[in-house]
C-alpha positions, 0 to 999 in steps of 0.5 A: 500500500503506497498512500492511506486516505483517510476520509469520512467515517473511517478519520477518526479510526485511523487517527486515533490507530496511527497516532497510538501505534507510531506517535507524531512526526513532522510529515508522516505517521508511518516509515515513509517506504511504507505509507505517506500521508496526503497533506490536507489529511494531516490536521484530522490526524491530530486530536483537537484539544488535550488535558494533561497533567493532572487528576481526571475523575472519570466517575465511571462504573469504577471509578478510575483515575487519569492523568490526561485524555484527548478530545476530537468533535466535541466528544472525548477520545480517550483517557490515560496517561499524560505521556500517550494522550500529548502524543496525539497532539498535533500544531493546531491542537489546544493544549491545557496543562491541569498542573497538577488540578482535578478533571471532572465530568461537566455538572448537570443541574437537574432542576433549576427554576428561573428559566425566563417564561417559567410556569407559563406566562404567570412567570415572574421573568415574563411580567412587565408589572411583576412584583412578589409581596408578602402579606406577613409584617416583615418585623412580628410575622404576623399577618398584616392584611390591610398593610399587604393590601395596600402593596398591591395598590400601590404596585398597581398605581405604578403601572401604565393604564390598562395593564397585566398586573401579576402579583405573587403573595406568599401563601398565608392565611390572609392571602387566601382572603383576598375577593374580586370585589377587594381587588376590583377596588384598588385595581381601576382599568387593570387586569390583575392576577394574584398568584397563590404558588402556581396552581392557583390565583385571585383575580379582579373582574377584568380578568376574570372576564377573559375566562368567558370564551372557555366556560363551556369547559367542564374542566375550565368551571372545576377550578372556579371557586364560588359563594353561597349565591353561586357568584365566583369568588375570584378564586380560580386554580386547577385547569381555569388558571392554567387557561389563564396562565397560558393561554390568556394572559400576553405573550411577549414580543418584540423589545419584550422578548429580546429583553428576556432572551438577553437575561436568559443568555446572562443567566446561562453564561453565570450559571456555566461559571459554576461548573454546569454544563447540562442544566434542566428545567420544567419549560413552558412553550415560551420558555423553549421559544427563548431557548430555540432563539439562543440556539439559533443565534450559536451563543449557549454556552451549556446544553438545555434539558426541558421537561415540558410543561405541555399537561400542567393545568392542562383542561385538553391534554389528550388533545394536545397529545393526539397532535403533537404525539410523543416527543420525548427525547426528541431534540439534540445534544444541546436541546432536548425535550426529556420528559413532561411535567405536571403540576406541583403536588405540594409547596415548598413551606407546606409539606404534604405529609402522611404523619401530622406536623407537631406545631404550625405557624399561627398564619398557616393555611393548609393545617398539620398535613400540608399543602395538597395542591391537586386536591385544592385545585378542584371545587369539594364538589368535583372528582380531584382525580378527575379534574387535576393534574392526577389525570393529565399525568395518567393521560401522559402515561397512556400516551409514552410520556413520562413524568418528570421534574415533578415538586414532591416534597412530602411522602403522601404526595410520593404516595399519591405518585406511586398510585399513578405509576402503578396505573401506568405500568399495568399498560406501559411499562414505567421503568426506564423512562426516568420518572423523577421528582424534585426538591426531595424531603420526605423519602421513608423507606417504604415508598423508596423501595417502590421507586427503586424497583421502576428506577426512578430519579430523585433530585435533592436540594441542599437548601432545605436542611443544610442552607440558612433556617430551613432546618430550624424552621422543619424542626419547629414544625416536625421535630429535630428527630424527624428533619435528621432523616430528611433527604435521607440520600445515603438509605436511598443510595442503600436500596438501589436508587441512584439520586441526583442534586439540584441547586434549585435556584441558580436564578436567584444571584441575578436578583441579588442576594437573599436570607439563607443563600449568603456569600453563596448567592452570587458566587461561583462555588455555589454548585460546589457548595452544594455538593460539599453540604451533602457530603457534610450535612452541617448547616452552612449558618449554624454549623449543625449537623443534621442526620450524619448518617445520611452523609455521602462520600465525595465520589458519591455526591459527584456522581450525584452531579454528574453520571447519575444526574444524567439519567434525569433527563435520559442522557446517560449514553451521552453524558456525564462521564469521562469516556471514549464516545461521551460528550467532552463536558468538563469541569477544571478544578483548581487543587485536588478534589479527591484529599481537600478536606470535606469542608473546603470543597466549595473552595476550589477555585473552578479554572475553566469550564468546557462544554462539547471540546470548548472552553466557555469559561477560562478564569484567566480570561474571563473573571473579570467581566463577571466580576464587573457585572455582578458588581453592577447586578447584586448589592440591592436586591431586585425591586420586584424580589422584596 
């Protein structure tokens, strides 16, 4: 054979098998007797970048360790030695000397709230005239009904005439006492919708007029809330507030639409400086507009993961489902649609439990057991069942969908799961499919066995025991015994299940910080800080530890970031580990991630991120800019956040 060609499918091959075989040369891979190569061949005989020197954390099956691995489009092509992989450099290959640092696999953050058009267009990013108020005296924590009534005027009388006002009111007892006709009084020519946690509101009579085209819908009248006299009391959730979070209320375009797609490529790029390189969410259709736009536009600097929010309040599911088909995994390594969701079942201050709380607050709304939403959505006359989103998931089910990035947050509403998953799985099998839920806290044994054996994906936030008052706050309500067991990842980890983490809200820093989140918020160690919580289970404000035996090993809670966390969202043939095939998403941790003690995990400086063989972050080049335009963001607290 006088000349090799390699082209097509067989370039890689061949590089990868002359350049192990016979190392560089200046000209020529083989003795020139034998072969030469063709000049416009030579650059596809080298690798396109190179890593070396360092500790590479491959997080496969066992774990194994290298000291470099090479890169050719945008996915890994091999791990070893230093020595072997710089033998596949050529003059145009990308060279990083780790010096001695940690190579991981790119974090994948399974759930985070925030993307811009969330929860429909009710969602606060979408809002021109969006504020949340809170209707406790910020000083007692008392109710304060006059005085929360007397925001939402004063909100209102800000906005230009005849517009949305969306108001978010925490939900307290005297939220939930808010009328039309009090809303009416202070609202003049505005629509306005006063949102009690995203499966229910209170609207004025202008709004509510906006229903009129839907009130043949037997679905739309279930979540109507009326008097004695069968007037409507203003209240509407379940399918009539998804009609009005989704289809109703306005959709952005124009200078209204650019602005979010600007703050939703700054939040990607600043989210991407933490290390994440995969980031899902539950996504509204405008959401997926905006991601689609970004795409388009070739600046992303991180893949996007969507459970769709396709079924969520949704009073014509089936419908729906008829035209669209099953679109699960559909979409490509940088946008894929990995699941549907519903709505959440519980509220992330009210837990629904099968055991009662110990104590409520005196402004509680929901009583001993909780927050259930889907029961809640539906007037006491109607089937719950029937009318809320436990149907829409059993028609997802019955048409191959699975249900994804669901808020469960106590175990009746695990239970409340299972029962559907148990109905789906009679007809079409479940495991495999990656059912997942979020913000895990209630996890007993019992219901943990059952989601093992459909293989089911639990997300676990560090926010809620190991972040700010969380834990005191629980232990209040619970008891410091029962919050020791909460999120108990080691026992699930112990009966086959495979958990993953969540930072949750990696939103937040863009509006500046909040209680609980501390230096945190804004920093670039917040996904690391997650991880080390999980690993110490000890309070980042009081230094308590809560439920130790619940802790996990570092090569746990990375593979909780990484190789588990890919099967959030189906992707676990393509990412989160270092491996001949898998995308080249890596993190560049300065020092030692393996012997840096357990508390300072969060301080290894994060050198540089890569997300399919190219750098999106390089401290070096980078950190200034976005420590100017923190500068110029945090400080003050967005006015439409306090």
């Amino acid at each position: 054979m006088s000349r090799l060609t390699c082209r097509s499918h067989l370039v890689q091959f061949c590089s990868f098998a002359l350049l192990l075989a016979f190392g560089p040369g200046s000209t020529t891979l083989l003795p020139q007797s034998d072969v030469s190569v063709p000049r416009e061949v030579m650059p596809y005989l080298y690798v396109d970048m190179i890593l070396y020197n360092g500790k590479v954390l491959t997080v496969d099956d066992k774990f194994t360790v290298g000291e470099a691995v090479a890169v050719r489009d945008g996915k890994t092509l091999a791990v070893g030695s230093s020595a072997l992989i710089q033998k596949m450099a050529g003059p145009n290959t990308v060279r990083i000397d780790l010096q001695g640092g940690t190579l991981t696999p790119g974090f994948i953050d399974s759930h985070a709230n925030g993307t811009q058009g969330w929860h429909g267009p009710s969602g606060p990013s979408f809002m021109k005239n969006y504020k949340s108020i809170s209707c406790l005296d910020t000083g007692t924590q008392k109710e304060d009904f006059d005085g929360c009534l007397r925001k939402i005027k004063d909100w209102v009388d800000k906005a230009p005439a005849g517009e949305w006002i969306f108001v978010s009111l925490n939900r307290t007892a005297a939220a939930y006492k808010f009328t039309m006709p009090m809303l009416d009084s202070i609202s003049g020519d505005h629509p306005l919708l006063c949102n009690l946690g995203n499966t229910a509101g209170i609207v004025n009579s202008k709004a509510f007029a906006m229903l009129n085209d839907y009130m043949s819908d037997e679905y739309v009248q279930s979540g109507i809330f009326r008097d004695k006299d069968g007037k409507p009391t203003g209240m509407i959730a379940g399918a009539s507030y998804g009609v009005m979070s989704y289809e109703v209320m306005p959709w952005p375009t124009g200078q209204w639409l650019e602005e979010m797609i600007q703050k939703e490529i700054l939040r990607e790029k600043f989210i991407n400086r933490m290390g994440v390189t995969s980031l899902g969410s539950r996504m509204s259709g405008l959401s997926v507009q905006i991601a689609r736009e970004i795409q388009n536009r070739g600046i992303r600097p991180l893949r996007i993961r969507a459970s769709m929010e396709l079924m969520r309040l949704n009073p014509r599911t089936e419908q729906y489902l008829r035209r669209t088909g099953n679109l699960m995994d559909v979409g490509d390594e940088w946008f894929k649609i990995g699941g549907a969701t519903v709505s959440s079942m519980d509220g992330a201050q009210a837990h629904n439990t099968r055991k009662p709380a110990r104590e409520i607050a005196a402004w509680d709304a929901f009583g001993p057991y909780g927050m259930t939403k889907w029961k809640d959505m539906v007037t006491p006359d109607k089937d719950w069942k029937k009318y809320s989103d436990y149907d829409n998931a059993l028609i997802a089910g019955r048409y191959g969908w699975n249900v994804n990035d669901l808020h469960i947050q106590g175990d009746a509403g695990l239970e409340v799961l299972l029962e559907i998953m148990d109905k789906i799985n009679e007809t079409n099998p479940v495991k495999g499919k990656h059912y997942g839920t979020v913000h895990g806290l209630f996890r007993p044994p019992d219901l943990a066995k059952r989601l093992a054996a459909y293989d089911a994906v639990m997300s676990f936030s560090s926010q809620y025991i190991m972040r700010g008052n969380g834990a005191e706050n629980l232990a209040k309500r619970f008891g410091a015994d029962e919050v020791a067991g909460m999120s108990p990842i080691r026992d699930l980890i112990d009966v086959g299940l495979k958990p993953v983490m969540e930072v949750n809200n990696t939103a937040g820093f863009l509006r500046g910080r909040k209680p609980g989140y501390g230096k945190y918020l804004d920093s670039q160690n917040l996904f690391l800080d997650s991880m080390e919580l999980f690993v110490t289970r000890k309070n980042n404000q009081t230094g308590k530890v809560w439920g130790p035996n619940q802790r996990v090993t570092r090569e746990e809670v990375l593979k909780m970031a990484t190789s588990w966390a890919s099967r959030f969202y189906g992707d676990e043939k393509i990412m989160g580990r270092i491996e001949p095939g898998k995308l080249a998403d890596y993190v560049v941790l300065g020092g030692d991630y393996m012997t840096a003690p357990e508390e300072q995990i969060s301080d290894l400086p994060i050198l540089k991120v890569i997300v399919g063989g190219k750098v999106t972050y390089d401290r070096a080049r980078d950190e200034a800019w976005y420590l100017e335009t923190l500068k110029q963001l945090s400080g003050t607290l967005d006015p439409n956040e306090q």
